[in-house]
MARZA-420762 format. One record per residue (C-alpha): residue number from 1; x, y, z; residue in three letters. Coordinates in nm, 4 decimals. Each point is the difference from the previous one (the first is absolute). Layout:
N
num NUM	east X	north Y	up Z	residuo ALA
...
***
This chain:
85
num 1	east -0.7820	north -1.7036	up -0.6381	residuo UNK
num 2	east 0.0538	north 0.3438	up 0.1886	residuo UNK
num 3	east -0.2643	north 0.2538	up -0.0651	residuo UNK
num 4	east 0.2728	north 0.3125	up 0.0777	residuo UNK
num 5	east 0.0635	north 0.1920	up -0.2188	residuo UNK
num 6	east 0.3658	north 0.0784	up -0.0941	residuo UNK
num 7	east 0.1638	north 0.3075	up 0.1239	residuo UNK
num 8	east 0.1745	north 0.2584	up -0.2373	residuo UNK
num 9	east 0.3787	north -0.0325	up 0.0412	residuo UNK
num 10	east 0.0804	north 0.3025	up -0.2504	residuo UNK
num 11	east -0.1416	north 0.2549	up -0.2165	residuo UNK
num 12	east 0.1232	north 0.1498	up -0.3201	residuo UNK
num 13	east -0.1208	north 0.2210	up -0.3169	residuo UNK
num 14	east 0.0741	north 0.0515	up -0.3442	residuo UNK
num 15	east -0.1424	north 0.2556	up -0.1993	residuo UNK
num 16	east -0.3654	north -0.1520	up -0.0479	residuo UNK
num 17	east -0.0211	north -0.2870	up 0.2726	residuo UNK
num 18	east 0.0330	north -0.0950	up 0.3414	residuo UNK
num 19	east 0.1856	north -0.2977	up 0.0926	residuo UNK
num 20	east -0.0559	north -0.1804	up 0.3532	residuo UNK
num 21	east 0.2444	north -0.2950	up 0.1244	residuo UNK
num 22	east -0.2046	north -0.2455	up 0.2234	residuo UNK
num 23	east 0.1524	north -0.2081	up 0.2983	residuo UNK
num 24	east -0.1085	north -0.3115	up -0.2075	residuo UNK
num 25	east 0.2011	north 0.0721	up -0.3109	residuo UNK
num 26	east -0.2413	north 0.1862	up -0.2371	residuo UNK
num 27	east -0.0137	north 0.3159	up -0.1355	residuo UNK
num 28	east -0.3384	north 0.2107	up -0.0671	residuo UNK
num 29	east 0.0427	north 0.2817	up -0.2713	residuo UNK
num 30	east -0.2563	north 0.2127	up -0.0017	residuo UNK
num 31	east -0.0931	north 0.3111	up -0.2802	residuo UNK
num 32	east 0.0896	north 0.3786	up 0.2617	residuo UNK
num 33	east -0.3646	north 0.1009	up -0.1976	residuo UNK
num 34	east -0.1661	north -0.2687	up 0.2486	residuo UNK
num 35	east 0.1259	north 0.2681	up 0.2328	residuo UNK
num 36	east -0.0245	north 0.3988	up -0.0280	residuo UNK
num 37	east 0.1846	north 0.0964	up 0.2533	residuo UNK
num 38	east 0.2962	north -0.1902	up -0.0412	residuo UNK
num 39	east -0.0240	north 0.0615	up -0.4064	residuo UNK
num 40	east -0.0142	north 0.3574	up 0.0774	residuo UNK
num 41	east 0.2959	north 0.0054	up 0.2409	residuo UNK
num 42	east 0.3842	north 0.0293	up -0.0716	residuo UNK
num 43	east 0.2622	north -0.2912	up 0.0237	residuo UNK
num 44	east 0.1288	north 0.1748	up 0.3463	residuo UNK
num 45	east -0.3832	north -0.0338	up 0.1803	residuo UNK
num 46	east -0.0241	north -0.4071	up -0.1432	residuo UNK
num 47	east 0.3050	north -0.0594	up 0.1593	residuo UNK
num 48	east -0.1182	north 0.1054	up 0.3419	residuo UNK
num 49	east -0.2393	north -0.3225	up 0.0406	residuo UNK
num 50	east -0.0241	north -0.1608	up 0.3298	residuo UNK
num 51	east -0.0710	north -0.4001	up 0.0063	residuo UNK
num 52	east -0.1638	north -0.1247	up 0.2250	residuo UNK
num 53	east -0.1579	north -0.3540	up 0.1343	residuo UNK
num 54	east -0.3114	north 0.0947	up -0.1762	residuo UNK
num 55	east 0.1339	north 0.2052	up -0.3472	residuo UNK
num 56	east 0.1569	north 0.3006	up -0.1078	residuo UNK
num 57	east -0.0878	north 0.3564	up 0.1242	residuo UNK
num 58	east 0.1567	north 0.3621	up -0.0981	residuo UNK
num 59	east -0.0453	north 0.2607	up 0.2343	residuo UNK
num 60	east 0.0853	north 0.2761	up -0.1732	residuo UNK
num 61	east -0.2402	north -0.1048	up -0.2895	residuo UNK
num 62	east -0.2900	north -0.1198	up 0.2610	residuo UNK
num 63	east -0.0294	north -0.3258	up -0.1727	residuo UNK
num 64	east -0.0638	north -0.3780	up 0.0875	residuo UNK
num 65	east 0.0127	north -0.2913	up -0.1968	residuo UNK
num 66	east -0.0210	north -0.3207	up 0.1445	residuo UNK
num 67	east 0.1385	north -0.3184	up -0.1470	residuo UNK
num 68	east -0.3278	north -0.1873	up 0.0195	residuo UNK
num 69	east -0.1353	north 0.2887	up -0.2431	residuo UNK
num 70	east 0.2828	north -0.0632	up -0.2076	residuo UNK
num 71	east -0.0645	north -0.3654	up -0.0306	residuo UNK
num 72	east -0.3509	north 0.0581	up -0.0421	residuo UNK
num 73	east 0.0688	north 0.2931	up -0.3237	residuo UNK
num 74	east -0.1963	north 0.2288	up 0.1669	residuo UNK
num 75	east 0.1592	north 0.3415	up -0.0499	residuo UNK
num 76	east -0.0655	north 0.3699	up 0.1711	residuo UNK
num 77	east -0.3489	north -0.0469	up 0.1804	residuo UNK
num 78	east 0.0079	north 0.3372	up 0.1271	residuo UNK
num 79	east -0.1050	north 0.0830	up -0.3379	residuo UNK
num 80	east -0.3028	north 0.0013	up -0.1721	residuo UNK
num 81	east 0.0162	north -0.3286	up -0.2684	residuo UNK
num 82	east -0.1838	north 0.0346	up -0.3504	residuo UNK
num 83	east -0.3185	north -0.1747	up -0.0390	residuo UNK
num 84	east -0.0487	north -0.1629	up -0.3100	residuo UNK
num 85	east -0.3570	north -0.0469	up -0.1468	residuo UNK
***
């Protein structure tokens, strides 16, 4: 069994989600809260995402999300997460 991780093939958004196409045939959706800056950008700015070997990355936006985040759920890290008691 390989432990490499599948690369995104495509990226897409509807109105509350983001939807990544993986080289092996699935598709991670993911809630745009997980990630401010994208949530808080327009249609025009998603659409300028780069792919790369390692995940997706928007310049304009100074944002990274890699795909083994992705697969892990981990959202934004650059932000400070909620601690619950």
């Amino acid at each position: 069994m390989s432990t490499s991780v599948a690369k995104a093939t495509r990226v897409h958004f509807d109105r509350d989600s983001m939807w990544v196409h993986l080289s092996d045939g699935r598709v991670i959706g993911v809630p745009l809260a997980w990630f401010p800056r994208l949530l808080h950008s327009t249609a025009e700015q998603r659409e300028q995402v780069r792919i790369s070997s390692r995940g997706l990355h928007w310049e304009a936006l100074d944002e990274d999300i890699s795909i083994a985040g992705l697969l892990a759920g981990q959202g934004d890290l650059t932000q400070k997460q909620p601690v619950a008691a």
